[in-house]
C-alpha positions as CSV (number, residue, x, y, z in Angstrom):
1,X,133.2,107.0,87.2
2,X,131.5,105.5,90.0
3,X,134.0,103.0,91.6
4,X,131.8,100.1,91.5
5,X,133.2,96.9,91.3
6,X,133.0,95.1,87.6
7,X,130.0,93.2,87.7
8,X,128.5,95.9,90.2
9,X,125.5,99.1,89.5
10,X,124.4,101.4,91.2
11,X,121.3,102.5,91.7
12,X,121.0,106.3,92.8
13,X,117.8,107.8,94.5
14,X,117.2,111.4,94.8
15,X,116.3,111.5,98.4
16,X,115.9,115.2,98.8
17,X,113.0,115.1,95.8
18,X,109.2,116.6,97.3
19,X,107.9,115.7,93.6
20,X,107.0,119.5,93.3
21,X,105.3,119.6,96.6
22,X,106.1,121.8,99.5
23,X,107.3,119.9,102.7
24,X,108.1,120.9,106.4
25,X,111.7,120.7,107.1
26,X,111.2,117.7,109.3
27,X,108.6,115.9,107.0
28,X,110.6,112.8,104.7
29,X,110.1,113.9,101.3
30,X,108.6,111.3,98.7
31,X,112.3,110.7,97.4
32,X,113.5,109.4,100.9
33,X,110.4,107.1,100.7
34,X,111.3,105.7,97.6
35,X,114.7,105.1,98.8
36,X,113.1,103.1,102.2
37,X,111.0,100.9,99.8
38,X,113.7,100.2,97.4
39,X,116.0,99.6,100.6
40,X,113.1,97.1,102.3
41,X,113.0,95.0,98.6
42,X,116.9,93.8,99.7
43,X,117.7,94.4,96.0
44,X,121.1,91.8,94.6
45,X,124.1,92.2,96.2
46,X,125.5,93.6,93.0
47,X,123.0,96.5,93.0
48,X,124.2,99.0,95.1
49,X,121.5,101.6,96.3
50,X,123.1,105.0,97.0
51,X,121.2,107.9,98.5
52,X,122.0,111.1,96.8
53,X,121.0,114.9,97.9
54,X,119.8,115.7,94.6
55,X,119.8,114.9,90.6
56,X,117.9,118.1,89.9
57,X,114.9,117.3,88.4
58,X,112.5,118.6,90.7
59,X,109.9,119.0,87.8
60,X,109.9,115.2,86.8
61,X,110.5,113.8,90.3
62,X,111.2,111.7,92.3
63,X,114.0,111.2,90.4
64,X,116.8,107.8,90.0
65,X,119.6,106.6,87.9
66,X,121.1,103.4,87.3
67,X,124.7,103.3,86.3
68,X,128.2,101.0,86.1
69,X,131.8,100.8,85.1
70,X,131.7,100.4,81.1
71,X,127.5,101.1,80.8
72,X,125.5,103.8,79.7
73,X,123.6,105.8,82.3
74,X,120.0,106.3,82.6
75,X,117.9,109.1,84.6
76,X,114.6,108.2,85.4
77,X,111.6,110.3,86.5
78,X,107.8,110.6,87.7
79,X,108.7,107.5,90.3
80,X,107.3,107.5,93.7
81,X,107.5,104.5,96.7
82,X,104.5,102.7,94.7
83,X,107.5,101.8,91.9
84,X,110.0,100.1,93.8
85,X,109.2,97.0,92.6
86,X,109.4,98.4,88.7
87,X,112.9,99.9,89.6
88,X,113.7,96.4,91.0
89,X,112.7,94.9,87.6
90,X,114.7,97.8,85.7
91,X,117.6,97.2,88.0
92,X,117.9,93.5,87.3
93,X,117.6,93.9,84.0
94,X,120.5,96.8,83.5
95,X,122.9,94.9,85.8
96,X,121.9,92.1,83.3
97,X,122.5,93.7,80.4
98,X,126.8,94.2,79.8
99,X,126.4,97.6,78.3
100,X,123.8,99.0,80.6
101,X,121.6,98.8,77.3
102,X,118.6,96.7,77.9
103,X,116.2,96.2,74.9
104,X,113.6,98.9,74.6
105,X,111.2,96.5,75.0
106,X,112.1,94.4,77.6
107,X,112.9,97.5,79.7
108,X,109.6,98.5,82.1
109,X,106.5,100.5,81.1
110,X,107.4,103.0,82.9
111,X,111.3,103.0,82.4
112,X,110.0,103.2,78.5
113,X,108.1,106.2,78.8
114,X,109.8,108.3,81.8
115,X,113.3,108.4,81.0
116,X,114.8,111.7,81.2
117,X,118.4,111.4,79.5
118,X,120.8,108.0,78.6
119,X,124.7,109.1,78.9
120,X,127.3,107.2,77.2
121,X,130.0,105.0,78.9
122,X,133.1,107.2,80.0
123,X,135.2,104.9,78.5
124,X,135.5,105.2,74.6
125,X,133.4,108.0,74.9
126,X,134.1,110.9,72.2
C-alpha cells in the first residue's frame, strides 16, 4: 500500500514519460513538465504529488495515477502540462470521494475517456 496517511492521496506522475517522442538525455521530458505544472498549482495538503521513474505506458503517455489507503486506483493517460488543471479537478474529486470512486460523470472529460486500468482496494480485495 502506499503509506499515506487516512484522509491522504497520492497523486503519481510519470516523470521519465517522452509521450513517444525521442529526447536528448539532458532535455526534460513532457512527464517532468507535467509534474512542474501540477507542482506550481500547490495542489491540497492532502494530495501528495510523488514523482515516479516510470508507470510503463509509454504508448498512452504521459502517464498518472491517483491512489489511497482503502480506494481503488486509477491510471490515467494521453496527459501533457496543458492538463494540470483537469488533474487538479480529478484529484479533488478522488480525495473527495471515500472509495476513490468518483461518479462517472462527475469525473473529467478527459479522466472519462483516457483511463487506462481502475485496481481495487488492497484491503478486502479477493
Amino acid at each position: 500500500m502506499s503509506g499515506a496517511p487516512d484522509g491522504v492521496v497520492e497523486l503519481l506522475v510519470c516523470v521519465k514519460c517522452r509521450q513517444g517522442e525521442p529526447a536528448e538525455p539532458d532535455e526534460v521530458t513532457r512527464g517532468a513538465r507535467l509534474h512542474d505544472a501540477l507542482a506550481d498549482r500547490n495542489l491540497s495538503e492532502n494530495i501528495r504529488l510523488i514523482p515516479v521513474e516510470c508507470l510503463s505506458n509509454c504508448t498512452r503517455g504521459c502517464t498518472v495515477a491517483l491512489r489511497g489507503p482503502g480506494r481503488w486506483t486509477y491510471v490515467y493517460g494521453n496527459l501533457d502540462a496543458s492538463h494540470a488543471p483537469v488533474l487538479a479537478e480529478g484529484a479533488l474529486k478522488y480525495r473527495d470521494a471515500p472509495d476513490g470512486l468518483v461518479p462517472w460523470r462527475e469525473r473529467p472529460e478527459h479522466f472519462r475517456k483516457n483511463c487506462i486500468v481502475r485496481i481495487p482496494p488492497l484491503e478486502g480485495a479477493q
